[in-house]
N, C-alpha and C positions, 0 to 999 in steps of 0.2 A: 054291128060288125059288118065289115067290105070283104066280100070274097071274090075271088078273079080278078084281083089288082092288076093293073101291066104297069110299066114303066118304061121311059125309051130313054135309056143313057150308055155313054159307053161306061164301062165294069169300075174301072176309076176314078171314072165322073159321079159315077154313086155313090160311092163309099166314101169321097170326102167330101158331101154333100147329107150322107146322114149323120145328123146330131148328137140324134135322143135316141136308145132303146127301152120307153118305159123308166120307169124307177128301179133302184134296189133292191126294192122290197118286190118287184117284178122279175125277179130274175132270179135262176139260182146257175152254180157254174158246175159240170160234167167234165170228167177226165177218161182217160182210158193209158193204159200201164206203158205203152208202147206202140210205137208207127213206122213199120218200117219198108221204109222205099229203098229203091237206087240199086245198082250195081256199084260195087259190093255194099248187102245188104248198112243201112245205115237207122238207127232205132234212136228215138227218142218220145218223151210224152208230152201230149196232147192234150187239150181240152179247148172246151165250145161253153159259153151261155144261151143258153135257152131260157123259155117261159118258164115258173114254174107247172105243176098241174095243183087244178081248182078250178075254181070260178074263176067267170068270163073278167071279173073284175082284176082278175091278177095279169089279164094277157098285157103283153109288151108289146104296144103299139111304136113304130117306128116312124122318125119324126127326120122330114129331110127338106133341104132349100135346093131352092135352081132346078128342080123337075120337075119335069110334066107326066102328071099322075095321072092316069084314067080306070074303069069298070068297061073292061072287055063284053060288050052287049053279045044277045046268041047271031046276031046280023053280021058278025065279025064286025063292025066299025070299033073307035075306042073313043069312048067322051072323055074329055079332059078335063083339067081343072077343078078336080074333087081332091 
């Protein structure tokens, strides 16, 4: 497992640049009844995919093209290309 990933992209260079989130079988999807923002309030529902919980074998690793990936060292530098 990689902890203290960095990545340098802008926000929409990443997102259509990630592929994969793991499998199906990696994943389970969470809701919540309601979200409400805005003036005048405005409500609708919500949900996210996450990992499931288990084993490490179940984490959803994320799989992306066109960035430079590095492991933030404690020197602050960032090596890349992992």
């Amino acid at each position: 497992m990689v902890s203290d990933v960095t990545y340098n992209a802008i926000t929409t260079d990443f997102w259509a640049n990630l592929d994969a989130i793991g499998s199906q079988e990696s994943w389970r999807m969470f809701g919540t009844g309601g979200d409400a923002k805005g003036q005048p309030t405005q409500t609708n529902s919500i949900s996210h995919g996450r990992r499931r919980f288990g084993s490490r074998r179940s984490w959803s690793e994320p799989r992306t093209r066109n960035l430079t990936v590095g492991v933030r060292h404690r020197s602050d530098t960032c090596q890349t290309g992992v």
